[in-house]
mmJSON file of the N, C-alpha and C atoms, coordinates in Angstrom:
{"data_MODEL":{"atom_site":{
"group_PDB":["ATOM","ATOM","ATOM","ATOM","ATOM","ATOM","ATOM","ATOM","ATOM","ATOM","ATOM","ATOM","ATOM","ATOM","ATOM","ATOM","ATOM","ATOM","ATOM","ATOM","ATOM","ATOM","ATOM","ATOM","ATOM","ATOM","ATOM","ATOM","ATOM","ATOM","ATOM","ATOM","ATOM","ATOM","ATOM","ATOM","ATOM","ATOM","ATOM","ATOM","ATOM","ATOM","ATOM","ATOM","ATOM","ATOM","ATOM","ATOM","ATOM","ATOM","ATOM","ATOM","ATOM","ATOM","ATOM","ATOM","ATOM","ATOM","ATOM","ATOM","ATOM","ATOM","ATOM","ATOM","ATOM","ATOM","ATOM","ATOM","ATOM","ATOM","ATOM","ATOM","ATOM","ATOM","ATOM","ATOM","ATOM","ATOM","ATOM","ATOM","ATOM","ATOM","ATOM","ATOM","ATOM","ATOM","ATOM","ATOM","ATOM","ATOM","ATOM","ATOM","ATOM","ATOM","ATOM","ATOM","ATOM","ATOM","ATOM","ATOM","ATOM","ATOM","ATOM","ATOM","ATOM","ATOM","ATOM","ATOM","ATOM","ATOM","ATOM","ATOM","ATOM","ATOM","ATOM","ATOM","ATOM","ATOM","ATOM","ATOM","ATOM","ATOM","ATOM","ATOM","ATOM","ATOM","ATOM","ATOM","ATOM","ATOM","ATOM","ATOM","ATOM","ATOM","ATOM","ATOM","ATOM","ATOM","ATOM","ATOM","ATOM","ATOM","ATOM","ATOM","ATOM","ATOM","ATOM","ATOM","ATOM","ATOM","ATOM","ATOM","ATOM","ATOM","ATOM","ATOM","ATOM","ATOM","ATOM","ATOM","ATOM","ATOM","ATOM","ATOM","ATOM","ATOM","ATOM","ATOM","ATOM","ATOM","ATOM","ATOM","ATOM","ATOM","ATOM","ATOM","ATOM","ATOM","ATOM","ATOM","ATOM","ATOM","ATOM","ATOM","ATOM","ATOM","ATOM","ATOM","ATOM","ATOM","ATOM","ATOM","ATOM","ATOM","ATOM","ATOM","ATOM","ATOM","ATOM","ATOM","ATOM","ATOM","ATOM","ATOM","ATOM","ATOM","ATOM","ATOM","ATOM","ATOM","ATOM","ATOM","ATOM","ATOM","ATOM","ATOM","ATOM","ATOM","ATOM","ATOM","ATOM","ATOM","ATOM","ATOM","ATOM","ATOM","ATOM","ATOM","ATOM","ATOM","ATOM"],
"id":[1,2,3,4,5,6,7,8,9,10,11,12,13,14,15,16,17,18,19,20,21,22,23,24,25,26,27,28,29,30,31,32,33,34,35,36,37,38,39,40,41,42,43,44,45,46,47,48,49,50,51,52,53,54,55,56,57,58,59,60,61,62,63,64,65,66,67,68,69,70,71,72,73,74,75,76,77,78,79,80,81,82,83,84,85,86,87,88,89,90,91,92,93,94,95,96,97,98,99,100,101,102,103,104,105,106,107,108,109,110,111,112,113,114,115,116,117,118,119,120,121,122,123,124,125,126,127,128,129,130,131,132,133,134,135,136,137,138,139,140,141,142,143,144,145,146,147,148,149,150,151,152,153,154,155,156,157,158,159,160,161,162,163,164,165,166,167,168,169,170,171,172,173,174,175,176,177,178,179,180,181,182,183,184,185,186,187,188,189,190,191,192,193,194,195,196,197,198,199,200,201,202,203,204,205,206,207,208,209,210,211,212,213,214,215,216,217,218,219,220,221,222,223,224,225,226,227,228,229,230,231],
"type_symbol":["N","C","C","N","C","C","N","C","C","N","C","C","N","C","C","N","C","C","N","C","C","N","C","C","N","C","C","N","C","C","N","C","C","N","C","C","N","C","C","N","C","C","N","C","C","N","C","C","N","C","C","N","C","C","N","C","C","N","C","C","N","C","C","N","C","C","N","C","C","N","C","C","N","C","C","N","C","C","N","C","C","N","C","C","N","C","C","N","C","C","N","C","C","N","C","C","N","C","C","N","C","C","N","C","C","N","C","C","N","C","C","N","C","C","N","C","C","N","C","C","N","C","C","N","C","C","N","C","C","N","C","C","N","C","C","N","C","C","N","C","C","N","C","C","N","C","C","N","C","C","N","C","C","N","C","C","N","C","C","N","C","C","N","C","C","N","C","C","N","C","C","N","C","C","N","C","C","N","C","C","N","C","C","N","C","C","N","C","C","N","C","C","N","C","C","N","C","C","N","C","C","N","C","C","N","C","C","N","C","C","N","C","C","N","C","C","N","C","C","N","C","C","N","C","C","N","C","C","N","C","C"],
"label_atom_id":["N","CA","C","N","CA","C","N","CA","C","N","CA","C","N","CA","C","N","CA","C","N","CA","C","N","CA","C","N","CA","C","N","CA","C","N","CA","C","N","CA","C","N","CA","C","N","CA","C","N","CA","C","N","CA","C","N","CA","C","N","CA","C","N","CA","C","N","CA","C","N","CA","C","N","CA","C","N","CA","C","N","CA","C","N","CA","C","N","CA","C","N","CA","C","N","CA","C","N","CA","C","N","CA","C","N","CA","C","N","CA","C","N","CA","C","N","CA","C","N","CA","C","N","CA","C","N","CA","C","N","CA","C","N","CA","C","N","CA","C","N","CA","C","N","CA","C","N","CA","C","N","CA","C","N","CA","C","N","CA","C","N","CA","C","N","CA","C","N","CA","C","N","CA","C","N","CA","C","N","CA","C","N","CA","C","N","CA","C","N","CA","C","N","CA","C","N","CA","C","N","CA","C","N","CA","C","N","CA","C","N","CA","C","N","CA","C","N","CA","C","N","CA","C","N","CA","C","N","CA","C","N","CA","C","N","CA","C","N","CA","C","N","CA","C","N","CA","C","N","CA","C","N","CA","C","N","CA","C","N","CA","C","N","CA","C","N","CA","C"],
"label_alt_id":[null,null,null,null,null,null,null,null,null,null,null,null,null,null,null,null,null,null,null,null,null,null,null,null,null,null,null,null,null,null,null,null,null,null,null,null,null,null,null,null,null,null,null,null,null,null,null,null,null,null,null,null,null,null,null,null,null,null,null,null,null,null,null,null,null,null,null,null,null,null,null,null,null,null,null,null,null,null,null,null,null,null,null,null,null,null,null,null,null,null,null,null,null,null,null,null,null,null,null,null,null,null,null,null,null,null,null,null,null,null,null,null,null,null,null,null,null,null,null,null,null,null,null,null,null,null,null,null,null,null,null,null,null,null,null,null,null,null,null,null,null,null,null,null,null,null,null,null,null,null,null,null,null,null,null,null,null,null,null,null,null,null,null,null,null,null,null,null,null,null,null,null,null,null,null,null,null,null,null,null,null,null,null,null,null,null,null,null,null,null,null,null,null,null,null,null,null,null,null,null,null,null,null,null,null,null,null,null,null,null,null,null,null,null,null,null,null,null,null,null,null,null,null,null,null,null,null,null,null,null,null],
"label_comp_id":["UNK","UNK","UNK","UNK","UNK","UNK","UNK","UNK","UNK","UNK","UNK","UNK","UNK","UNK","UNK","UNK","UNK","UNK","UNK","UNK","UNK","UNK","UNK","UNK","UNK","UNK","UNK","UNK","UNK","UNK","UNK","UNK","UNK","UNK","UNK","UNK","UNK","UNK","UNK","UNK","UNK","UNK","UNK","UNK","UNK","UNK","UNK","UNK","UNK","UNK","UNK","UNK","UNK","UNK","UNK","UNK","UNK","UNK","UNK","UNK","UNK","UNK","UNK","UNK","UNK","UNK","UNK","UNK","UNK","UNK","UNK","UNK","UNK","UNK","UNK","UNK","UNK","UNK","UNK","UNK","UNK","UNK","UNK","UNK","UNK","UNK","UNK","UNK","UNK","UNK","UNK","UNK","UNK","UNK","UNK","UNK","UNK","UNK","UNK","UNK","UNK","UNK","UNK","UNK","UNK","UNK","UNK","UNK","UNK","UNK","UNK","UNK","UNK","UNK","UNK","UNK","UNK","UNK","UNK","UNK","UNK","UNK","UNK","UNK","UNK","UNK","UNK","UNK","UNK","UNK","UNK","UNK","UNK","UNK","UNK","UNK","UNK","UNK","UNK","UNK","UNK","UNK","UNK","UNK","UNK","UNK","UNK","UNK","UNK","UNK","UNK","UNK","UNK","UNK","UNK","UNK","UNK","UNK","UNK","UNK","UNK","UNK","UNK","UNK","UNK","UNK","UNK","UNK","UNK","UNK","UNK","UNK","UNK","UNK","UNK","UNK","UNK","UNK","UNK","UNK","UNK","UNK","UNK","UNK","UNK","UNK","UNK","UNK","UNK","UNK","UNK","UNK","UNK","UNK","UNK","UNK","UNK","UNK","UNK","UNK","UNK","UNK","UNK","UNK","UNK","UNK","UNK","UNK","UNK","UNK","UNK","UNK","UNK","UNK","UNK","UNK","UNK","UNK","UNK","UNK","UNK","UNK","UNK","UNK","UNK","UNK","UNK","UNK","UNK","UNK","UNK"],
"label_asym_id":["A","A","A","A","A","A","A","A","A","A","A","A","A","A","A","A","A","A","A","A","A","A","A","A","A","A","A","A","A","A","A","A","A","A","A","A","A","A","A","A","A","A","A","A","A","A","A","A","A","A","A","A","A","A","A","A","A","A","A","A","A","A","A","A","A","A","A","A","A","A","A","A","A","A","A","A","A","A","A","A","A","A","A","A","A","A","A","A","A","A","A","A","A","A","A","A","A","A","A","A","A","A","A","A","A","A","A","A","A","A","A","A","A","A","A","A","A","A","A","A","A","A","A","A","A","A","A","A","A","A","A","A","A","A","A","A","A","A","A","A","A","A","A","A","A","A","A","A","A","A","A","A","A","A","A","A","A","A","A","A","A","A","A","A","A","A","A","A","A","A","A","A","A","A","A","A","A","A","A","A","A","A","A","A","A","A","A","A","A","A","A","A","A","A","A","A","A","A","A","A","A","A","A","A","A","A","A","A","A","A","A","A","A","A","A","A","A","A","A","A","A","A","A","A","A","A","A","A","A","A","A"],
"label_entity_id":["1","1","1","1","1","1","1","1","1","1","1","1","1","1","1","1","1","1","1","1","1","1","1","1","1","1","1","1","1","1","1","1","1","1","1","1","1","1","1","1","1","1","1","1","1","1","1","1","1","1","1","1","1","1","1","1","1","1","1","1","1","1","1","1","1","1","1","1","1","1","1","1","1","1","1","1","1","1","1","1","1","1","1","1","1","1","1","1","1","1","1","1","1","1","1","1","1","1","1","1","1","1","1","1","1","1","1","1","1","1","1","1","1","1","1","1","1","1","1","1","1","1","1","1","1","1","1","1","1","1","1","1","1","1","1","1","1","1","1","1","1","1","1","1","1","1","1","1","1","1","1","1","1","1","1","1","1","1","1","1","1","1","1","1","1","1","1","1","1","1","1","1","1","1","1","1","1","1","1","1","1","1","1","1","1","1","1","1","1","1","1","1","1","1","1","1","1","1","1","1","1","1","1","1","1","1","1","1","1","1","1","1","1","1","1","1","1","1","1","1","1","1","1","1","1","1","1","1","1","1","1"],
"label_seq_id":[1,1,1,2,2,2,3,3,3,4,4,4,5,5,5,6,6,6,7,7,7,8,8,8,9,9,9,10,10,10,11,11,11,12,12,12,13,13,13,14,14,14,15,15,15,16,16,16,17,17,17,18,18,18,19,19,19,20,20,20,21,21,21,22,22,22,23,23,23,24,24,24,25,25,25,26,26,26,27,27,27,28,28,28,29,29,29,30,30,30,31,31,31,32,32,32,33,33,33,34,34,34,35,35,35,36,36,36,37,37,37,38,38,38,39,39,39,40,40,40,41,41,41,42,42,42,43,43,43,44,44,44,45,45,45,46,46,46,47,47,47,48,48,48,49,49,49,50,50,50,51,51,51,52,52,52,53,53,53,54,54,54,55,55,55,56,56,56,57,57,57,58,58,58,59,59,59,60,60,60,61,61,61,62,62,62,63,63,63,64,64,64,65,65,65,66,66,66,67,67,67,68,68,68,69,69,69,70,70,70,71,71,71,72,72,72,73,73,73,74,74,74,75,75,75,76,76,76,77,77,77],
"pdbx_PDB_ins_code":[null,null,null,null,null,null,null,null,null,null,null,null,null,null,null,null,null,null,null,null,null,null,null,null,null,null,null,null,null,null,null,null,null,null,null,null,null,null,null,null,null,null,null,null,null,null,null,null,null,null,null,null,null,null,null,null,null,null,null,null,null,null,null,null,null,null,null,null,null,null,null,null,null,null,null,null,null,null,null,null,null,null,null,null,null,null,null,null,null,null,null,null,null,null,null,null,null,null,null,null,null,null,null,null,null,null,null,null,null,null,null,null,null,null,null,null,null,null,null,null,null,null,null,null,null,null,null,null,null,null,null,null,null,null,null,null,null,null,null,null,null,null,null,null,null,null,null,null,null,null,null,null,null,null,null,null,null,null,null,null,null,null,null,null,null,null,null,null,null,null,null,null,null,null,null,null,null,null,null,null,null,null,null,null,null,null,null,null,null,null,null,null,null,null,null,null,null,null,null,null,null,null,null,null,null,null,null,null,null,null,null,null,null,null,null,null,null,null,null,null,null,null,null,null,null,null,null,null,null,null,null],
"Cartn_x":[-20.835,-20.057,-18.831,-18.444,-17.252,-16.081,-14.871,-13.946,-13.121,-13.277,-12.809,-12.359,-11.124,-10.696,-10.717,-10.466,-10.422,-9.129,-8.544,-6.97,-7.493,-6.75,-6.508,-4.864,-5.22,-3.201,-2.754,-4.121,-3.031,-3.894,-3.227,-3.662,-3.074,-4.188,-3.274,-3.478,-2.173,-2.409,-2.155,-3.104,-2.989,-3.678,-2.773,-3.202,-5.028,-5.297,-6.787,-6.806,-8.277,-8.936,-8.566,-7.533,-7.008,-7.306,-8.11,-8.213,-7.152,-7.564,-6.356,-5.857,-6.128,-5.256,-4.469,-4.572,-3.237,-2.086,-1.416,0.281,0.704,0.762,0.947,0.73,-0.235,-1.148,0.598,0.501,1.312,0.801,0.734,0.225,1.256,0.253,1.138,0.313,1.343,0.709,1.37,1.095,1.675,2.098,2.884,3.316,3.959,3.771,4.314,4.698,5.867,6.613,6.36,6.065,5.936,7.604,8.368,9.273,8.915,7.789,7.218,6.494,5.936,5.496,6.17,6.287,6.774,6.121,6.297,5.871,6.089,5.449,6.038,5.519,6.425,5.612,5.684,4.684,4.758,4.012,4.051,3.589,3.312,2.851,2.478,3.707,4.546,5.823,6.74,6.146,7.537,8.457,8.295,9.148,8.203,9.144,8.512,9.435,7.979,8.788,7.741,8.326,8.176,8.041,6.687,6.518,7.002,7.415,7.293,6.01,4.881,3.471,3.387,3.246,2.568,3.491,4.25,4.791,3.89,3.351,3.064,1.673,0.798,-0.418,0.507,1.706,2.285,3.273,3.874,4.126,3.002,1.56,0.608,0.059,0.06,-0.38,0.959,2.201,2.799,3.078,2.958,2.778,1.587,0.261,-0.821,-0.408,0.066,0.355,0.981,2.478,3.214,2.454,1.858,1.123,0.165,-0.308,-1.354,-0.648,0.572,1.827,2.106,2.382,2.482,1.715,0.571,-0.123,-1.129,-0.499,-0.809,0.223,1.461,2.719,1.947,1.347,1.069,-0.147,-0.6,-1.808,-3.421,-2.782,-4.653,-4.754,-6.153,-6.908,-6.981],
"Cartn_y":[11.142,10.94,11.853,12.611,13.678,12.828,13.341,12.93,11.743,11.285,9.987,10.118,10.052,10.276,8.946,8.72,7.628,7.4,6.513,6.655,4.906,5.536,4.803,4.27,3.126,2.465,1.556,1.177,0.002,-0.362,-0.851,-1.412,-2.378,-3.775,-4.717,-4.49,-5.401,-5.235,-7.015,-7.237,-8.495,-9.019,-9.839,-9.795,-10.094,-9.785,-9.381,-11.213,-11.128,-12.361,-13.182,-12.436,-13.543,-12.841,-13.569,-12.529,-12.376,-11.265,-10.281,-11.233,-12.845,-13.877,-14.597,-14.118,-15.247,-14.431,-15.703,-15.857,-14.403,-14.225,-12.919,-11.861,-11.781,-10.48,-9.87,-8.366,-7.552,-6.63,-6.475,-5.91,-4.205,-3.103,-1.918,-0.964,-0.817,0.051,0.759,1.744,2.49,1.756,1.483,1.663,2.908,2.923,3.462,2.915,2.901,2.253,3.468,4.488,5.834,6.748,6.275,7.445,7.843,8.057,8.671,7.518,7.666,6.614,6.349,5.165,4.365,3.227,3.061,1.978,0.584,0.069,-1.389,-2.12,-3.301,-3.863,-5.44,-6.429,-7.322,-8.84,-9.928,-10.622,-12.129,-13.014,-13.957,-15.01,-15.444,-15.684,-14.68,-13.297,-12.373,-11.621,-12.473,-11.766,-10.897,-10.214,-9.283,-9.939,-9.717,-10.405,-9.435,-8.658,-7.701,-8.077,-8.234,-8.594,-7.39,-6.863,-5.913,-5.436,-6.422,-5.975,-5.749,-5.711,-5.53,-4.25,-3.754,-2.279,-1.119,-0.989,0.23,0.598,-0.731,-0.777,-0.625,-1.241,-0.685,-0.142,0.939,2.275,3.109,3.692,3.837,3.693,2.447,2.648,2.841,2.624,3.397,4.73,5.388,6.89,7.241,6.395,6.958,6.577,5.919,5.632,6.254,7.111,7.967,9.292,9.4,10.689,10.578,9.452,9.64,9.565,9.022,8.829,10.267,11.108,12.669,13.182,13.096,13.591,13.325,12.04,11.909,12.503,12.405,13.267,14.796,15.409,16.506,16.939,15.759,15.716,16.06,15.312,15.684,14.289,13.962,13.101,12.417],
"Cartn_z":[13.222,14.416,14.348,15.299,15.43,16.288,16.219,16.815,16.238,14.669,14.202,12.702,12.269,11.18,10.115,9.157,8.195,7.662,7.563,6.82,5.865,4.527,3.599,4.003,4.376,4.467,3.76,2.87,1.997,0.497,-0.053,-1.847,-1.827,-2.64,-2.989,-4.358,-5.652,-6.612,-7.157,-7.782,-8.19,-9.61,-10.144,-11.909,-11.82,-12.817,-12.982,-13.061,-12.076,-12.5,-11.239,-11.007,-9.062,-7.963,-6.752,-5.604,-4.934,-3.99,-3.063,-2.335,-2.082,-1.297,-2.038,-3.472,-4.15,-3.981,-4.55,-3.956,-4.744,-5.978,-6.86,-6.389,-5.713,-4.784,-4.265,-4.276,-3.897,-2.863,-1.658,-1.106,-0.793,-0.432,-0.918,0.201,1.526,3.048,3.15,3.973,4.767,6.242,6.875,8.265,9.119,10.245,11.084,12.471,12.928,14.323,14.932,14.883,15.833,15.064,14.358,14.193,12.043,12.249,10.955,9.821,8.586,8.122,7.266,6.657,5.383,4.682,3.046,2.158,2.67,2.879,2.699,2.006,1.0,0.055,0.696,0.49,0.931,0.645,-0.143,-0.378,0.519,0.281,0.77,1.352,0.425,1.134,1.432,1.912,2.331,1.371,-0.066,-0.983,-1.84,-2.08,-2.968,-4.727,-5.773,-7.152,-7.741,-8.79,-9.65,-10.985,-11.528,-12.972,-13.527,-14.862,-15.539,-16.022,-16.255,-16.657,-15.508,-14.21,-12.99,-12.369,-12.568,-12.532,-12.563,-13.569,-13.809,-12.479,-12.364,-11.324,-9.994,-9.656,-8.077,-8.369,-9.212,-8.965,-9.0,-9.544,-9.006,-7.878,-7.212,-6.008,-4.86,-5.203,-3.868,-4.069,-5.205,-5.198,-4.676,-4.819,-3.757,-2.544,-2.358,-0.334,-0.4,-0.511,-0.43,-0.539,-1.101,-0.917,0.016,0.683,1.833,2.802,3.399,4.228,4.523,3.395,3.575,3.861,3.725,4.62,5.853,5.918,7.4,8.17,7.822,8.4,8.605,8.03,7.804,8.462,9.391,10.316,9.316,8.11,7.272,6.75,6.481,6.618,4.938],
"occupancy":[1.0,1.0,1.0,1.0,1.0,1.0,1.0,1.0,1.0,1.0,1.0,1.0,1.0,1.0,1.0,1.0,1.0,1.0,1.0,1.0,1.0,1.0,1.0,1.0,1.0,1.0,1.0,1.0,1.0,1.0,1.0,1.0,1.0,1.0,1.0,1.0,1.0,1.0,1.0,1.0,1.0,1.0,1.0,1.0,1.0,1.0,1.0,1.0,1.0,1.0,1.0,1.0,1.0,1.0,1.0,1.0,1.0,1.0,1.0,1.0,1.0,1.0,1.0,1.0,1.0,1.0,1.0,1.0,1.0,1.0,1.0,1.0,1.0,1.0,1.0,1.0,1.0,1.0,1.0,1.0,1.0,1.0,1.0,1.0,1.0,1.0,1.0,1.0,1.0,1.0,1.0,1.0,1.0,1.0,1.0,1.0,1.0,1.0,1.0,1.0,1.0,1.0,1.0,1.0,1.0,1.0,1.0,1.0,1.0,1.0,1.0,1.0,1.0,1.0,1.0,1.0,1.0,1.0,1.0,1.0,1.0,1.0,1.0,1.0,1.0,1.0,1.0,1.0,1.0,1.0,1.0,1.0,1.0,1.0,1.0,1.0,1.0,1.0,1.0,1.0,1.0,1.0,1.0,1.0,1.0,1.0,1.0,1.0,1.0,1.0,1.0,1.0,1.0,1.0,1.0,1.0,1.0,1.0,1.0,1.0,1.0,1.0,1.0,1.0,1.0,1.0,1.0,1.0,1.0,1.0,1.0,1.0,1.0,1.0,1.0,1.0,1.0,1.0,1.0,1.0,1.0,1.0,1.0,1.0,1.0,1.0,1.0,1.0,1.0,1.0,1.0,1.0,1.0,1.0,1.0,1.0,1.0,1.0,1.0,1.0,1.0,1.0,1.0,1.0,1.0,1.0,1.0,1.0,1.0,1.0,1.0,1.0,1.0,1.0,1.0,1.0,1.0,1.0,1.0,1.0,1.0,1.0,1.0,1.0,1.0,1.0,1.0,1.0,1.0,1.0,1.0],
"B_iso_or_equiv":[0.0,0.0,0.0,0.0,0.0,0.0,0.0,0.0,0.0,0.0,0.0,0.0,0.0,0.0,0.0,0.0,0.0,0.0,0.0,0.0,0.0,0.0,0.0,0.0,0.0,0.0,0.0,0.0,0.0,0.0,0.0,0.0,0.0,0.0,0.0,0.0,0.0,0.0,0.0,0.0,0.0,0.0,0.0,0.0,0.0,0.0,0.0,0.0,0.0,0.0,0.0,0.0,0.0,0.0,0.0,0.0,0.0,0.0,0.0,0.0,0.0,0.0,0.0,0.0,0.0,0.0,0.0,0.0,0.0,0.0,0.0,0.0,0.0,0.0,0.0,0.0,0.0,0.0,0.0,0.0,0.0,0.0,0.0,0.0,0.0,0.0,0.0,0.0,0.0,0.0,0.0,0.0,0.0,0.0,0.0,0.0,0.0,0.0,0.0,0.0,0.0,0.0,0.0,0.0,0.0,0.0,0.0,0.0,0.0,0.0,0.0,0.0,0.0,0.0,0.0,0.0,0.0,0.0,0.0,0.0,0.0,0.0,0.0,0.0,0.0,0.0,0.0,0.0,0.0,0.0,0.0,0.0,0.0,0.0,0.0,0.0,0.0,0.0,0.0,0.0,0.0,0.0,0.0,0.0,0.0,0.0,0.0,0.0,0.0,0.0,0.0,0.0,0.0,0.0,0.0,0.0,0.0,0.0,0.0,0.0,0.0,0.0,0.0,0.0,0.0,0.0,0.0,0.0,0.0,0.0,0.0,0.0,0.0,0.0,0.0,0.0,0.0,0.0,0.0,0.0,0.0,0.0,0.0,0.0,0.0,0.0,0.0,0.0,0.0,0.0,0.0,0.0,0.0,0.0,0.0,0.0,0.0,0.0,0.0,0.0,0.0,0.0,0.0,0.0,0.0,0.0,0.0,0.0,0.0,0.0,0.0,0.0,0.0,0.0,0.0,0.0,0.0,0.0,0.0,0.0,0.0,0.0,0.0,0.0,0.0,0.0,0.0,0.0,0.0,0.0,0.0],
"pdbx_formal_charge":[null,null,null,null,null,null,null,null,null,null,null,null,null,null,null,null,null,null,null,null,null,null,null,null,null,null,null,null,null,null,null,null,null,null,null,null,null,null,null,null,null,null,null,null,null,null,null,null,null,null,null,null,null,null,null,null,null,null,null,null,null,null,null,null,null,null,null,null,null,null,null,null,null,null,null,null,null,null,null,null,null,null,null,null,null,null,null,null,null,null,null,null,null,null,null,null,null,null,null,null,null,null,null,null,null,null,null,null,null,null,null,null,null,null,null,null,null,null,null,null,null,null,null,null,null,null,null,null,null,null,null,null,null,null,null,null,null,null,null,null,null,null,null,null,null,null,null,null,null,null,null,null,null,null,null,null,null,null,null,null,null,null,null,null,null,null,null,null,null,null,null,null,null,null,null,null,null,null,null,null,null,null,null,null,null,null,null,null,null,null,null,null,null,null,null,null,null,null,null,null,null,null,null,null,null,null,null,null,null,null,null,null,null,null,null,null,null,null,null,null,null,null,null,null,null,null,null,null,null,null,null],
"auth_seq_id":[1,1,1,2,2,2,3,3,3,4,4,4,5,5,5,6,6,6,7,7,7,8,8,8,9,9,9,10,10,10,11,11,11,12,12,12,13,13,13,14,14,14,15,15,15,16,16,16,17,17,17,18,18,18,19,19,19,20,20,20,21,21,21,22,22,22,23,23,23,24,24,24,25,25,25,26,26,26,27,27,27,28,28,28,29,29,29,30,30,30,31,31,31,32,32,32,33,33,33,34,34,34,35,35,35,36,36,36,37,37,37,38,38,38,39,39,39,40,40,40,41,41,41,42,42,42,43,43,43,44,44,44,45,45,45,46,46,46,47,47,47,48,48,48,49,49,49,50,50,50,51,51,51,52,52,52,53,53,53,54,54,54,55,55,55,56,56,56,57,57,57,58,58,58,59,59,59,60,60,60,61,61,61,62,62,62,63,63,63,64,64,64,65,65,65,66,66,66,67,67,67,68,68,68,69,69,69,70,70,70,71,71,71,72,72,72,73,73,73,74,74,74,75,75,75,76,76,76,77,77,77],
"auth_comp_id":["UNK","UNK","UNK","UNK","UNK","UNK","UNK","UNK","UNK","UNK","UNK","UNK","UNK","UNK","UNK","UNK","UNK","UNK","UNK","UNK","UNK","UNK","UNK","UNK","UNK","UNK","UNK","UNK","UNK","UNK","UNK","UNK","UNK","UNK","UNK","UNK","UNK","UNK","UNK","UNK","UNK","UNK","UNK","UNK","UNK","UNK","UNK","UNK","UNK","UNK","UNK","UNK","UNK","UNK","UNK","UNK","UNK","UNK","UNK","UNK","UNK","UNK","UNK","UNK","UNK","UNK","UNK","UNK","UNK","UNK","UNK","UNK","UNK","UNK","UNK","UNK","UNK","UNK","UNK","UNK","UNK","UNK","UNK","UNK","UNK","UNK","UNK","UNK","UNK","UNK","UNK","UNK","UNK","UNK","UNK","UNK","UNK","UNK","UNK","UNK","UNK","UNK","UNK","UNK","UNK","UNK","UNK","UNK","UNK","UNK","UNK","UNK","UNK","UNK","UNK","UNK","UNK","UNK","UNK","UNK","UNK","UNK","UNK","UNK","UNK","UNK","UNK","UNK","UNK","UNK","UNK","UNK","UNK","UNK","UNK","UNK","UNK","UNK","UNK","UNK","UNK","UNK","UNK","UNK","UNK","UNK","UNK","UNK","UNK","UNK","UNK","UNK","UNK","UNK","UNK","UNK","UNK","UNK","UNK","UNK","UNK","UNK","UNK","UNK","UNK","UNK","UNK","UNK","UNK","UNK","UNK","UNK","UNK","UNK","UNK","UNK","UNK","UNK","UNK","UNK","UNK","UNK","UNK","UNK","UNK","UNK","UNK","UNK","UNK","UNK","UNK","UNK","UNK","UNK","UNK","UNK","UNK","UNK","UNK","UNK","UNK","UNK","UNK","UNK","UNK","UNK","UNK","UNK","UNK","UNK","UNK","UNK","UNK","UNK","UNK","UNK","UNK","UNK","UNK","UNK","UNK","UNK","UNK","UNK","UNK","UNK","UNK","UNK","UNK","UNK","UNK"],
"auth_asym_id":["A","A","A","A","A","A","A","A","A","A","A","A","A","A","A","A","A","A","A","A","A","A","A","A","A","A","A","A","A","A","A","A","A","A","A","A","A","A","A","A","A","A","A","A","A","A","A","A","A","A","A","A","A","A","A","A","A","A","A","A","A","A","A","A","A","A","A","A","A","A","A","A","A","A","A","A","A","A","A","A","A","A","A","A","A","A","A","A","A","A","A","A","A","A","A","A","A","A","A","A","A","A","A","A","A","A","A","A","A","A","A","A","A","A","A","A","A","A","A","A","A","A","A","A","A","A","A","A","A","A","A","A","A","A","A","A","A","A","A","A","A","A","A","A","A","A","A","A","A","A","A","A","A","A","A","A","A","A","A","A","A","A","A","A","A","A","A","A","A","A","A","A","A","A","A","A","A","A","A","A","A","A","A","A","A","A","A","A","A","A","A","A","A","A","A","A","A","A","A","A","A","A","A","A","A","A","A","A","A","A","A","A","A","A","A","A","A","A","A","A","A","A","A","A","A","A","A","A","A","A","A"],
"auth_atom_id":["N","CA","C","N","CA","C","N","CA","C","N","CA","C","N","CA","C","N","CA","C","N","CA","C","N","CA","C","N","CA","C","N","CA","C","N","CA","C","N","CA","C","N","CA","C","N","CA","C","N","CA","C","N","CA","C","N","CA","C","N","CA","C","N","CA","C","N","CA","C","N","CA","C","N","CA","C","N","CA","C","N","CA","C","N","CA","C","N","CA","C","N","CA","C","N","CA","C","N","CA","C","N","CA","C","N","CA","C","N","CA","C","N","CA","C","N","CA","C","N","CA","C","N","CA","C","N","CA","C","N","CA","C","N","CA","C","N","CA","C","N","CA","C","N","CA","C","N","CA","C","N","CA","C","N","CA","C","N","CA","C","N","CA","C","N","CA","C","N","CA","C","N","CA","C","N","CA","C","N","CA","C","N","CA","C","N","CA","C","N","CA","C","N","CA","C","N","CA","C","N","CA","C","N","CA","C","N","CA","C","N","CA","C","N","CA","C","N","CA","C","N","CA","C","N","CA","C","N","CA","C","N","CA","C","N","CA","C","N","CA","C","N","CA","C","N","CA","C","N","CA","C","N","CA","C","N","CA","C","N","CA","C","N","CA","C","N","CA","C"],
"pdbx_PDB_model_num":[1,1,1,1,1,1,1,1,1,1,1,1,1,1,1,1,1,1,1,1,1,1,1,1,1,1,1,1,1,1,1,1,1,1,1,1,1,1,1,1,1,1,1,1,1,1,1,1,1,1,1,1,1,1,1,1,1,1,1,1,1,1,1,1,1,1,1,1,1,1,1,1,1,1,1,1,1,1,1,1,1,1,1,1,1,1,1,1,1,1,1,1,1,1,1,1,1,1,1,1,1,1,1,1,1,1,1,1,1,1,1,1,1,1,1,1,1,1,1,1,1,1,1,1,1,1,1,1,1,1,1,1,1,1,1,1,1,1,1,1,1,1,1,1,1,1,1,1,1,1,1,1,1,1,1,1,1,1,1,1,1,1,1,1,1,1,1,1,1,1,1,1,1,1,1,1,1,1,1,1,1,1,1,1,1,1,1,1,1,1,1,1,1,1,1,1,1,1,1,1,1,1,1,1,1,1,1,1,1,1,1,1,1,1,1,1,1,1,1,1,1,1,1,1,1,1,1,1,1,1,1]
}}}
């Protein structure tokens, strides 16, 4: 099919062994309001809480959304 692009916009990261709906789950997108894109991190009650073991898996994945953010800025796929 022509005319339809694919965008990767989000990662969740969540301790091994729990699914992507528990409370721990960190979710890790791209948004855009129309004045360019940005990270947003976001969990189940709204807060965001930062294990130190769970660091290293979401700085990994918002350096991949940041790099797909750029180049969606950059009109590539």
């Amino acid at each position: 099919m022509t005319g339809y692009t694919t965008h990767i916009v989000a990662m969740i990261v969540a301790p091994k062994g729990q699914p992507i709906y528990s409370e721990q789950a960190t979710k890790v997108e791209i948004q855009d309001d129309a004045a360019g894109p940005y990270i947003e991190l976001s969990q189940e009650d709204g807060k965001v809480r930062i294990d130190p073991e769970e660091w290293p898996e979401l700085r990994d994945a918002i350096e991949t959304m940041i790099a797909a953010a750029a180049r969606l800025t950059a009109g590539e796929s």
